[in-house]
C-alpha positions, -999 to 999 in steps of 0.1 A, spaced: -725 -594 277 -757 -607 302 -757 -616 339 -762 -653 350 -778 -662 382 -756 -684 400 -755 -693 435 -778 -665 444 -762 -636 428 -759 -622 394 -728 -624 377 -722 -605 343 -704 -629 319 -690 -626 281 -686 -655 261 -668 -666 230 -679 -688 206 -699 -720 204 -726 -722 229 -723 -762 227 -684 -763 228 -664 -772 263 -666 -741 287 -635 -729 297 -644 -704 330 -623 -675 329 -627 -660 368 -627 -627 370 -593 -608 385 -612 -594 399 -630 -583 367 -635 -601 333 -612 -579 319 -581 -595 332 -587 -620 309 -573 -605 273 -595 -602 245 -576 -615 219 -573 -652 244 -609 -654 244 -615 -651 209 -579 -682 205 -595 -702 226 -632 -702 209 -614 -705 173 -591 -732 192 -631 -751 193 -644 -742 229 -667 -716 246 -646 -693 266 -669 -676 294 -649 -649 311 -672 -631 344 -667 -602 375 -670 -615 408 -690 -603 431 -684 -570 438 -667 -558 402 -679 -547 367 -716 -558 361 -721 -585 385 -740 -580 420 -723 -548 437 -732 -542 475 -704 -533 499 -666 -541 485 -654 -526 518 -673 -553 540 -677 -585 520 -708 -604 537 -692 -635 513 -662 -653 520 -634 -672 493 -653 -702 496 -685 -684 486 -663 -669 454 -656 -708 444 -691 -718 449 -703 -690 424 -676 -706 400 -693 -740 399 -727 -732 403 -719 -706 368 -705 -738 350 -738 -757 362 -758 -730 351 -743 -724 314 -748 -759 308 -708 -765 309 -700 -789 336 -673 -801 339 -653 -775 322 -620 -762 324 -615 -731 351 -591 -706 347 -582 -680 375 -555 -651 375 -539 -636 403 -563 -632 434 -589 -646 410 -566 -678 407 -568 -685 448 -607 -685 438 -599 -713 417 -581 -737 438 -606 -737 460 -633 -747 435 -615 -774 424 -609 -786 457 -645 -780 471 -660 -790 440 -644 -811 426 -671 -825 398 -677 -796 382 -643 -791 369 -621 -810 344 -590 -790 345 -575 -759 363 -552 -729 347 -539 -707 376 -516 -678 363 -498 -652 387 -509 -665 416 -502 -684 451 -512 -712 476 -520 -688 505 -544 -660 508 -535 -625 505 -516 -613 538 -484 -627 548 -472 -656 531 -457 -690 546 -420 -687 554 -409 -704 521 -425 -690 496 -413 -651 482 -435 -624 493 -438 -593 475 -409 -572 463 -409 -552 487 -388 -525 468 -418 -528 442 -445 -521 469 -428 -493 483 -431 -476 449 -466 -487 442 -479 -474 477 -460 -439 472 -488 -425 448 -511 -407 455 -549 -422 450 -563 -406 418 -599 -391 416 -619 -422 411 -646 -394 394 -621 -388 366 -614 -416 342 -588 -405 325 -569 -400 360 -579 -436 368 -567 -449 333 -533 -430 341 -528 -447 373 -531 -478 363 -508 -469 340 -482 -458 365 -487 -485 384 -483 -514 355 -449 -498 342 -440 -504 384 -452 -537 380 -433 -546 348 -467 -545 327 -471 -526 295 -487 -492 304 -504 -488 275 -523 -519 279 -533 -512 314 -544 -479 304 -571 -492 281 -580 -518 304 -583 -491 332 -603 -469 315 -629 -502 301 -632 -509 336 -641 -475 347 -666 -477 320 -684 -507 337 -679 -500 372 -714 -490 384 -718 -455 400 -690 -434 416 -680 -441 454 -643 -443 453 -644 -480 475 -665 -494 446 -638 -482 416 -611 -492 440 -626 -529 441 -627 -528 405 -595 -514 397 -572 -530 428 -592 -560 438 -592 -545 473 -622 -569 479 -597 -596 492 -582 -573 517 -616 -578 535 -624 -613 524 -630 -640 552 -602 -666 532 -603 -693 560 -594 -721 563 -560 -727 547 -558 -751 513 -525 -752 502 -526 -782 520 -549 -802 499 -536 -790 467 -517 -831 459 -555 -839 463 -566 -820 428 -572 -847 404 -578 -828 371 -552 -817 345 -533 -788 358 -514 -756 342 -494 -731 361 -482 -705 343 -464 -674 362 -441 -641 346 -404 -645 357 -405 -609 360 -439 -613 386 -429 -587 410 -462 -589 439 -460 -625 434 -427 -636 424 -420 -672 403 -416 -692 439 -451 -691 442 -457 -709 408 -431 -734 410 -445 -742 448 -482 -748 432 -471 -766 407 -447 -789 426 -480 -797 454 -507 -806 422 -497 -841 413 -484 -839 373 -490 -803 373 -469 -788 343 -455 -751 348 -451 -726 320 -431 -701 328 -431 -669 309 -396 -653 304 -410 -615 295 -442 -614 317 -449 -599 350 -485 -602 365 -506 -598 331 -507 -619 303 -491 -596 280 -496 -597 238 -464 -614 230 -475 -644 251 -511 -650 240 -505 -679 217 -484 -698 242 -506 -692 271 -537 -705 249 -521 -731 232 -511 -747 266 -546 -741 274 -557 -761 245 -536 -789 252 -548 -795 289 -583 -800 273 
């Protein structure tokens, strides 16, 4: 792993394989580590460079104030093309998951030459908040459970590690997974204030995040190849959301998962990254 400067900020990035392959730019959600390893190290035998990286505000890359973002969404997308400029990748295929995946729509859309195609998993055309009257807003059975525990000690890891764990099992994710991934991301988060490991765990950057103006909109202007791909089981942003992207990108093709919720989970790897593949 090394930082990149992009856009005037450091972002910590990971990358797989061949320097001189096609990037594919794995945004953060809202750390690299919601991209899985084992993708990463498909897509680079699959004959590309897969670059995964933190936003601001998570793992390794530039960490001020998560509670108080002096950045907005748009900023986010700029950092994602000025990264593909900067590792020599341009155009290159972006990727964005969840939150991260509104982060990606917007690059596309404000920049539209630095990307060649756009993978958005587990996501939704609207910022975080309420969503649009036709599109399915969070389970709210789901939330109710979710919000009902207690905040760990963000000082203890293995506490942290165990709520995440809770939490994915609420979320229809495998627990054991998030567990791991909870306690790698503990491991990278930088010092101990509670807001900055609550960032990195919950992406509660975006509750704060300036995400004006709207975009779902413009999404029949994206011109670039286009996957969707969204768990039937998503329970924060159910398979509406998905099937409403994909029906606004013009030729957008939508991959739904039968056995996935919000994360990419093991069984689905090789699908996810041979669609991947095929969009170039």
């Amino acid at each position: 792993m090394t930082t990149v400067n992009a856009n005037g900020t450091a972002l910590a990035i990971e990358s797989f394989g061949d320097d001189d392959a096609p990037l594919v730019l794995l945004v953060g959600g809202p750390t690299m580590l919601s991209w899985p390893d084992a993708l990463c190290e498909r897509l680079a035998a699959g004959g590309r460079r897969a670059v995964r990286y933190d936003l601001r505000d998570s793992g390794q890359s530039t960490t001020t104030d998560p509670q108080e973002p002096a950045y907005t969404l748009r900023d986010l997308a700029a950092d994602a093309a000025a990264l593909a400029d900067a590792l020599g990748g341009a155009p290159a295929h972006l990727a964005g998951i969840g939150v991260s995946a509104m982060v990606a729509q917007v690059a596309v859309l404000d920049h539209p030459d630095a990307f060649s195609a756009l993978t958005l998993v587990g996501t939704r055309p609207v910022a975080p908040g309420p969503p649009d009257d036709d599109l399915p807003g969070h389970d709210r059975a789901t939330m109710d459970r979710l919000f009902a525990r207690p905040m760990p000690d963000w000082s203890d890891r293995g506490a942290v590690a165990a709520f995440a764990a809770t939490g994915a099992e609420i979320l229809g994710d495998d627990p054991v997974t998030a567990r791991a991934t909870a306690a790698r991301i503990w491991d990278r988060t930088p010092g101990t204030a509670p807001p900055v490991h609550t960032a990195n765990q919950l992406g509660t950057v975006f509750a704060g995040l300036d995400c004006t103006p709207r975009w779902r909109e413009r999404l029949p202007g994206i011109g670039v190849p286009t996957l969707v791909i969204h768990g039937r089981r998503n329970r924060f942003f159910p398979v509406g959301n998905g099937e409403a992207i994909a029906r606004a990108i013009p030729g957008a093709r939508l991959l739904v998962l039968d056995e996935a919720a919000t994360a990419i989970p093991e069984t689905a790897v090789n699908e996810v990254t041979e669609a991947m593949l095929a969009l170039g």
